[in-house]
C-alpha positions as CSV (number, residue, x, y, z in Angstrom):
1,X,-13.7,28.7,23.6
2,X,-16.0,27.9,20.5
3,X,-17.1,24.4,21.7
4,X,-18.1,24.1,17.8
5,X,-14.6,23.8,16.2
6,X,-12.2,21.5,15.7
7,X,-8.6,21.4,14.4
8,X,-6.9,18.5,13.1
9,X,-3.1,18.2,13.1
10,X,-1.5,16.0,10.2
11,X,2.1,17.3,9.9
12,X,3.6,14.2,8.9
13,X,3.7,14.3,5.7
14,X,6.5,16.6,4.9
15,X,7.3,17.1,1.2
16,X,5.3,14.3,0.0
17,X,2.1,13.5,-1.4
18,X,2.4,10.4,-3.0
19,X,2.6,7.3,-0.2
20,X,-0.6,7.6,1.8
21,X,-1.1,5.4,5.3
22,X,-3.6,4.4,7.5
23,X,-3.6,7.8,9.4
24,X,-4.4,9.8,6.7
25,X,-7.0,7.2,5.2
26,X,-8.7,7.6,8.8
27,X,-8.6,11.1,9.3
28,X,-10.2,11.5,5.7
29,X,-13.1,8.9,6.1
30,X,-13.7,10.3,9.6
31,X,-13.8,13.7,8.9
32,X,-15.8,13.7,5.6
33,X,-18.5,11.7,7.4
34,X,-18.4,14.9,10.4
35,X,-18.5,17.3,7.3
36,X,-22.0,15.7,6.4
37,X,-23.8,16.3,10.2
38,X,-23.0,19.6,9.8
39,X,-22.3,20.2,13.4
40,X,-18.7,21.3,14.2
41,X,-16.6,23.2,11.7
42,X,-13.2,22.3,10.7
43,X,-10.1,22.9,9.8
44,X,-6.9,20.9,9.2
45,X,-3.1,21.9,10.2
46,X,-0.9,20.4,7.7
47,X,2.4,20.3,5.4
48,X,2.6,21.1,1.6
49,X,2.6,17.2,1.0
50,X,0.0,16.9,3.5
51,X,-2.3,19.6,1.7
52,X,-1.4,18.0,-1.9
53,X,-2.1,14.0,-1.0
54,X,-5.4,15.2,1.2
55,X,-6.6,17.1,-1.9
56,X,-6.1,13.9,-4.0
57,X,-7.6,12.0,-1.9
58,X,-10.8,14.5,-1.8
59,X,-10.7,16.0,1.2
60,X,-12.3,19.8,0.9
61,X,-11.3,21.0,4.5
62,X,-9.8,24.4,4.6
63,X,-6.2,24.1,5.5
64,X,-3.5,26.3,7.0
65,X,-0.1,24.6,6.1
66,X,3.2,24.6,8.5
67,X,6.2,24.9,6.5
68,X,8.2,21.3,5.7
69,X,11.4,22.6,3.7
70,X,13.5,25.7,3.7
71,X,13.8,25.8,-0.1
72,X,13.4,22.0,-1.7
73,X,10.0,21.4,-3.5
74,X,10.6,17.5,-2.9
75,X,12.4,14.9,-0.5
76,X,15.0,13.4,-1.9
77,X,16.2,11.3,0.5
78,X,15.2,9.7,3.7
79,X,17.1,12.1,6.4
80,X,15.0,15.3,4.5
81,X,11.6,13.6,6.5
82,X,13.0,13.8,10.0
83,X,13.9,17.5,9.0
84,X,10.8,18.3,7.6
85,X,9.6,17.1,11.2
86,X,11.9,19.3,12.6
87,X,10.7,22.3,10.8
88,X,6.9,21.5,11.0
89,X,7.3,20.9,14.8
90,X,8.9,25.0,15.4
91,X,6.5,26.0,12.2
92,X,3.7,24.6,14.0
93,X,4.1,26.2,17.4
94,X,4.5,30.1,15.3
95,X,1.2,28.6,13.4
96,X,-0.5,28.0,16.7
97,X,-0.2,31.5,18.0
98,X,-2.5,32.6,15.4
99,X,-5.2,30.6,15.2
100,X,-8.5,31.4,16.4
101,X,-10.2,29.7,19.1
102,X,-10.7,26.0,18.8
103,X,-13.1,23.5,21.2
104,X,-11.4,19.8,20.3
105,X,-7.6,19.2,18.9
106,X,-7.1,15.9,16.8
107,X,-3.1,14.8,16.2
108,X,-3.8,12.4,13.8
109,X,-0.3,10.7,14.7
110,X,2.5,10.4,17.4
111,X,4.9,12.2,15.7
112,X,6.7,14.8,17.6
113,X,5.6,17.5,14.6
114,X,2.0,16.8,15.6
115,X,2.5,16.7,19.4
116,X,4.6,19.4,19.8
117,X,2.2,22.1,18.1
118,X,-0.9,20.5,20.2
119,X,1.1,21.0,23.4
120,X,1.3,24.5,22.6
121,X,-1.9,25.0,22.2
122,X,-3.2,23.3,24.9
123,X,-1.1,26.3,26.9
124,X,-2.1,29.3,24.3
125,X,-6.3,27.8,25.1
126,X,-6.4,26.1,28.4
127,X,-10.1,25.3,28.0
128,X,-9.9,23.1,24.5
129,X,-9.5,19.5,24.4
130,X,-7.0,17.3,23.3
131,X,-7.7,13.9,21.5
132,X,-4.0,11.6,20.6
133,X,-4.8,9.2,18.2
134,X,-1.7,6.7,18.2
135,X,-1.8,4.1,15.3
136,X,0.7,1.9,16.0
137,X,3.8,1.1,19.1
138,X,7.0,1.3,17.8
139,X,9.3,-1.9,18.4
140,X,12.7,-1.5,20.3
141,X,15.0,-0.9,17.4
142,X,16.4,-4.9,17.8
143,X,13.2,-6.2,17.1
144,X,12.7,-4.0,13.9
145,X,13.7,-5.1,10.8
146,X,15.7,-2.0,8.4
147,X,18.3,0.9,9.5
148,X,19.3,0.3,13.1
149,X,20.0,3.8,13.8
150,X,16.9,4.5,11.9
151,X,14.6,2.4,14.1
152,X,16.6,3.6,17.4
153,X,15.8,7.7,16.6
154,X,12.0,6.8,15.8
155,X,11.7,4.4,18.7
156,X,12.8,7.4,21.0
157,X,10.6,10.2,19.0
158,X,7.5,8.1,20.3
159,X,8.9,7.4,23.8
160,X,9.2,11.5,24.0
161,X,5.1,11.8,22.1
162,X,4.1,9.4,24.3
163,X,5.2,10.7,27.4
164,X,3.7,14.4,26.3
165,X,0.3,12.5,25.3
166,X,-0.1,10.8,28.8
167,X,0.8,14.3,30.9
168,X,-1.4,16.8,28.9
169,X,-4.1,15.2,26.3
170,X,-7.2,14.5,27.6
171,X,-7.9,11.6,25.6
172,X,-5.9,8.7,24.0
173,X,-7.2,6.7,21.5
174,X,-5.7,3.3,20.3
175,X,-6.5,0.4,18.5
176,X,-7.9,-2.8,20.0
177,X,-4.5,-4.9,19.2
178,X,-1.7,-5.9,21.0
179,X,0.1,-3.2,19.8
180,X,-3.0,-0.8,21.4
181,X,-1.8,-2.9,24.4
182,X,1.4,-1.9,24.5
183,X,0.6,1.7,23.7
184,X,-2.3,1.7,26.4
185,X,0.0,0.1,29.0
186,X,3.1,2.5,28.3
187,X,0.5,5.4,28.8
188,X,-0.7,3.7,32.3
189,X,2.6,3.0,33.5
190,X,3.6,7.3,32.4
191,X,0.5,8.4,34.5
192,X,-2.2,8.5,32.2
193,X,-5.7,7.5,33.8
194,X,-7.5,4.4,32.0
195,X,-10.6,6.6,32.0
196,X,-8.8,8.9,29.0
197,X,-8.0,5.8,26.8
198,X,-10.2,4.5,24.5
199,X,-10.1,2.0,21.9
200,X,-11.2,2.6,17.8
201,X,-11.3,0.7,14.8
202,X,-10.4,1.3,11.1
203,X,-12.6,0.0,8.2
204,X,-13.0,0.1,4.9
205,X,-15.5,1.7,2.4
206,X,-17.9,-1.3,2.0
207,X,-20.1,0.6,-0.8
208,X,-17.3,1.9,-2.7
209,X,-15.3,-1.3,-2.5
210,X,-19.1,-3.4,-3.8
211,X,-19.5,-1.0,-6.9
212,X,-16.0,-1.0,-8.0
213,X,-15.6,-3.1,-11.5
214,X,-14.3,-6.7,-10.8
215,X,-13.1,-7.7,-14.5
216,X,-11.2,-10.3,-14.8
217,X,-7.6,-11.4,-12.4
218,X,-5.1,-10.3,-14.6
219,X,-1.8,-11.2,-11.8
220,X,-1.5,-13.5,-9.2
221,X,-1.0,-11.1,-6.1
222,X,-0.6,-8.1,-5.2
223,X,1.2,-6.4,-2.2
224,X,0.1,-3.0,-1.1
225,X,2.7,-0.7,0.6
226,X,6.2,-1.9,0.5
227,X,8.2,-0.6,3.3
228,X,10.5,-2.4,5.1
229,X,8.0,-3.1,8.1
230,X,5.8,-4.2,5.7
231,X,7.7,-6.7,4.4
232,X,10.1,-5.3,1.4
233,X,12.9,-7.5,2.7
234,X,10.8,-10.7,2.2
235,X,9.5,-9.9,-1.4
236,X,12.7,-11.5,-2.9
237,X,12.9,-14.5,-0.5
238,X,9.4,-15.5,-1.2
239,X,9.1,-15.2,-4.9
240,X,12.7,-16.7,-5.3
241,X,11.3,-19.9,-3.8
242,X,7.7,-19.4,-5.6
243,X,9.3,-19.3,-9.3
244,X,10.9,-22.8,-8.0
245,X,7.7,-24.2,-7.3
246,X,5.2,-22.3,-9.8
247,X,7.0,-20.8,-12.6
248,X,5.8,-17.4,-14.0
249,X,3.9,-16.6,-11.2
250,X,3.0,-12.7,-10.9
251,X,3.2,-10.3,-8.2
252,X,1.9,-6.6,-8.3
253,X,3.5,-4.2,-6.3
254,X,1.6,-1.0,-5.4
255,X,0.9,1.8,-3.0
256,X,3.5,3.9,-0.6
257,X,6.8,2.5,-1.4
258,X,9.8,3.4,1.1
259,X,13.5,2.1,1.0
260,X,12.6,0.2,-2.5
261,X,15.6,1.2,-4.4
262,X,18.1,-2.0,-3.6
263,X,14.7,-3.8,-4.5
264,X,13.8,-2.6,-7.6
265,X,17.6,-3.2,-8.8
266,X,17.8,-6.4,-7.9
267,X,14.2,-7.6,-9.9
268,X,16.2,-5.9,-13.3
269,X,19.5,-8.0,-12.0
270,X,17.1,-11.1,-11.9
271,X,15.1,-10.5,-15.1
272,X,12.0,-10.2,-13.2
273,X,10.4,-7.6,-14.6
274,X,7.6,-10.0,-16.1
275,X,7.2,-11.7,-13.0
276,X,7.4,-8.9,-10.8
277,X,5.7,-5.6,-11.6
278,X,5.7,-2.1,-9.8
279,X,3.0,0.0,-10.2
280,X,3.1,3.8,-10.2
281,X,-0.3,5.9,-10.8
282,X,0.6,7.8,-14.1
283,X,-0.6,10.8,-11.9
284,X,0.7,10.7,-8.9
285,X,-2.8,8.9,-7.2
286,X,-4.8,6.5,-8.1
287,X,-8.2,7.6,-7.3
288,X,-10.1,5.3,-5.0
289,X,-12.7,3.6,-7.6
290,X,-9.3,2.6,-9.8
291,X,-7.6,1.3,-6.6
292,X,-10.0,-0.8,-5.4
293,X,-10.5,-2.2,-9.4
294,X,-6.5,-2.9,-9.0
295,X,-7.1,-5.0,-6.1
296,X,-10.1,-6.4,-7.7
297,X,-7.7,-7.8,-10.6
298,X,-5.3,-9.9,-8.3
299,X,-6.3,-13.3,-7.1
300,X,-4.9,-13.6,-3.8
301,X,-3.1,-10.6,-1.5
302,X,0.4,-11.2,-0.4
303,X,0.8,-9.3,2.5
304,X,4.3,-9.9,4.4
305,X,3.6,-7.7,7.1
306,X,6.6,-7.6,10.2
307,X,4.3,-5.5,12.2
308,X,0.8,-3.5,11.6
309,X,-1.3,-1.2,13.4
310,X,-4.3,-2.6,11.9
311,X,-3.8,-3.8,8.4
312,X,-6.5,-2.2,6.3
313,X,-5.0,-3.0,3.2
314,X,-6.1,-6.8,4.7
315,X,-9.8,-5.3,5.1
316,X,-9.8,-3.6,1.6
317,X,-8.8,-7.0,-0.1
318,X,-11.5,-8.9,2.4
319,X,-14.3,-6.7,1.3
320,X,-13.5,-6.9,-2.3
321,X,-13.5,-10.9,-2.1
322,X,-9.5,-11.5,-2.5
323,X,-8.3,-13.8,-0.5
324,X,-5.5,-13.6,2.0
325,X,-2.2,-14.6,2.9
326,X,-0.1,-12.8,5.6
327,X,2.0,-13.7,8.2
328,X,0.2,-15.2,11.6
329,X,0.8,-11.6,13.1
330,X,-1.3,-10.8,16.6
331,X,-3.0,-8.4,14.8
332,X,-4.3,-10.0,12.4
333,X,-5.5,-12.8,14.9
334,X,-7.5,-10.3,16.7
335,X,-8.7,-8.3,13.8
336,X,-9.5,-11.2,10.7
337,X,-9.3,-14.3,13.4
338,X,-9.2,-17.0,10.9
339,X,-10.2,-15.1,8.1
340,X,-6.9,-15.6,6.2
341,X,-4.1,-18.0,5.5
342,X,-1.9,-17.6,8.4
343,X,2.0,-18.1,7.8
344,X,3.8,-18.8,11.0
345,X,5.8,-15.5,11.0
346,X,8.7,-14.8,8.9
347,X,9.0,-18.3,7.1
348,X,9.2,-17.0,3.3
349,X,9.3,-20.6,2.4
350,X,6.1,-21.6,3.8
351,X,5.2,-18.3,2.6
352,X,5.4,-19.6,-0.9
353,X,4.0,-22.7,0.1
354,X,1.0,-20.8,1.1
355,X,0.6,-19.0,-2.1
356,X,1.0,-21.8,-4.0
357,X,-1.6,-23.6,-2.1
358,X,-3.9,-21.3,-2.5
359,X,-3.3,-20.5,-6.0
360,X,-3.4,-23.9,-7.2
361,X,-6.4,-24.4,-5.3
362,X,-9.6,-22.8,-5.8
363,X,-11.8,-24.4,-3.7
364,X,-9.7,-23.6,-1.0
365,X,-9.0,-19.8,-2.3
366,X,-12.9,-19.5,-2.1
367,X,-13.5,-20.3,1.1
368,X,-10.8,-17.6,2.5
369,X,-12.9,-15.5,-0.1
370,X,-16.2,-15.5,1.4
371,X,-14.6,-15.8,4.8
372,X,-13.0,-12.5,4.2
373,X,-16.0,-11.2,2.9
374,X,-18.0,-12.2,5.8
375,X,-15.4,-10.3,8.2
376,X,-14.8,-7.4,6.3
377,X,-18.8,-6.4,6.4
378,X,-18.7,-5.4,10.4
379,X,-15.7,-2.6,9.5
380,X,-18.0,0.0,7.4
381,X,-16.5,3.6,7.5
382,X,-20.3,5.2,8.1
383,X,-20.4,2.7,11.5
384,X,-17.4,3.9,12.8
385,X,-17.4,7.3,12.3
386,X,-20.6,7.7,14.4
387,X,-18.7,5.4,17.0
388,X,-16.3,8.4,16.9
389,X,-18.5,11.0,17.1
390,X,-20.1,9.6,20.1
391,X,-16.7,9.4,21.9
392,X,-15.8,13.4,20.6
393,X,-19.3,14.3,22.3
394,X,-18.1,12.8,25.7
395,X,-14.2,13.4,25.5
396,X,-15.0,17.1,24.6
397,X,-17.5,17.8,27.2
């Protein structure tokens, strides 16, 4: 076993390298950071889209890709990214055979197509370790706003991770939130000694975020990611009743986008266009200096979150002093504690409300401002990754 390596597995990207999350945005700042001590070498399992939104992002890894198609160059639709799962999963495992020997795995994600090629290595090299990262718990498909079956077949594809994490990683780690809770207390209750879970944060690239140009606001919010767990299905709602009560006011939409289609038809329908824009980098990826100038250019940041993992589009907008509003999620509580205008959850009128408030309001939009800015300082990238590196040296002993 070379004690010195590390793979990373981020399969979950199928076809697609446009919409980036929180897992890849982690991996990246983590592993960049490890690239600069100099210490372990490594090397990233991954899809096509994977390998094309990783290289965008600036990650300079070596990669050996696991196949996510049979013969499409692109996902059309929705059903093609559980198949690309499907085919990264059996991909992986042939990929696994021939890779040389590693000391430390990383899944960047639950999903099965992660899981199931660590599993098999963890039986090709007894002696390496295995570290599950899990970003988020997945909400009993009732409780989960969007496709029913949908939310059923994804609720059971982390049941099965989760069980496969708790028998054979030797490490778990989660966030500090309620939904860490959950995840840690599912893991407890399948076997998995407390000892092998730990707790880690996400953050935000404080520097990066400082230097960025400010110019002037040029809309009123923006929303980043628009997925239905995110919110898509209160965009509507909300600015229906915020045209009633401030006319003309502007909303940016930007960032992965999923299930938008009914969306974006229904702001032509309205007329809307003016009032609500959507953003797509003429490139495919908006580099991160641009992005964080985008947020810069919106006064407030409406973020309709139904559930999160973290929420670091909340700690991008905190650090570059735009203020707030999101739903009075757990999360949040625990992460931003009073940090932000808190909407008692899922009440798009008071949603407006809040906007409006703050919007009309400056003295008020200021103080979220600097309270944001205040909370946002503790969650610099360079502090966590040597958190993590810690942890690696111990979990990999």
């Amino acid at each position: 076993m070379d004690a010195s390596s590390l793979l990373w597995i981020l399969n979950g990207c199928g076809m697609e390298a446009g919409s980036i999350t929180g897992g890849p945005v982690r991996f990246h700042e983590i592993s960049r950071r490890w690239t600069v001590r100099g210490e372990v070498d490594q090397l990233v399992m991954t899809t096509a889209g994977g390998e094309g939104m990783l290289r965008r992002m600036g990650c300079t890894l070596p990669m050996i890709r696991v196949p996510a198609a049979l013969i499409a160059s692109r996902e059309w639709f929705r059903l093609q990214r559980f198949w690309s799962y499907c085919l990264s999963a059996l991909g992986g495992q042939h990929v696994a055979r021939r890779l040389p020997p590693c000391g430390t795995i990383i899944t960047v994600s639950d999903y099965f197509c992660d899981i199931v090629p660590a599993c098999r290595l963890k039986r090709l090299q007894p002696g390496c370790r295995w570290i599950a990262w899990i970003h988020h718990r997945e909400l009993p498909p009732g409780e989960r706003p969007g496709n029913p079956l949908v939310n059923h077949v994804t609720w059971r594809m982390q049941e099965w991770s989760l069980r496969r994490i708790a028998a054979r990683a030797d490490a778990a780690w989660i966030y500090d939130t309620e939904a860490g809770d959950q995840v840690r207390g599912r893991l407890l209750a399948l076997g998995m000694p407390a000892s092998r879970i730990r707790t880690m944060r996400c953050g935000v690239n404080l520097g990066d975020i400082r230097r960025a140009p400010a110019g002037g606001p040029n809309v009123d919010a923006v929303m980043i990611g628009v997925r239905p767990n995110k919110g898509l299905h209160d965009i509507l709602p909300v600015w229906e009743e915020l045209q009633r009560r401030r006319p003309g006011t502007t909303l940016r939409l930007m960032g992965g986008m999923s299930g938008e289609g009914p969306l974006l038809e229904e702001i032509v329908r309205r007329g809307w266009q003016r009032q609500i824009e959507v953003f797509r980098p003429p490139r495919g990826f908006l580099p991160q200096p641009e992005y964080y100038a985008m947020i810069k250019r919106a006064r407030l940041l409406f973020a309709p979150s139904h559930e999160e993992g973290w929420g670091m589009a909340v700690a991008e907008a905190m650090a570059a002093g735009v203020p707030v509003v999101a739903y009075d999620l757990p999360v949040y509580r625990r992460i931003y504690g009073e940090a932000f205008e808190a909407v008692p959850c899922f009440d798009t009128a008071r949603f407006a409300a809040a906007l409006q408030g703050l919007l009309d309001s400056p003295a008020r939009a200021a103080r979220f401002r600097d309270a944001g800015l205040r909370q946002a300082a503790g969650l610099d990238w360079d502090t966590l990754a040597d958190e993590d590196w810690e942890a690696l040296s111990y979990f990999s002993l």
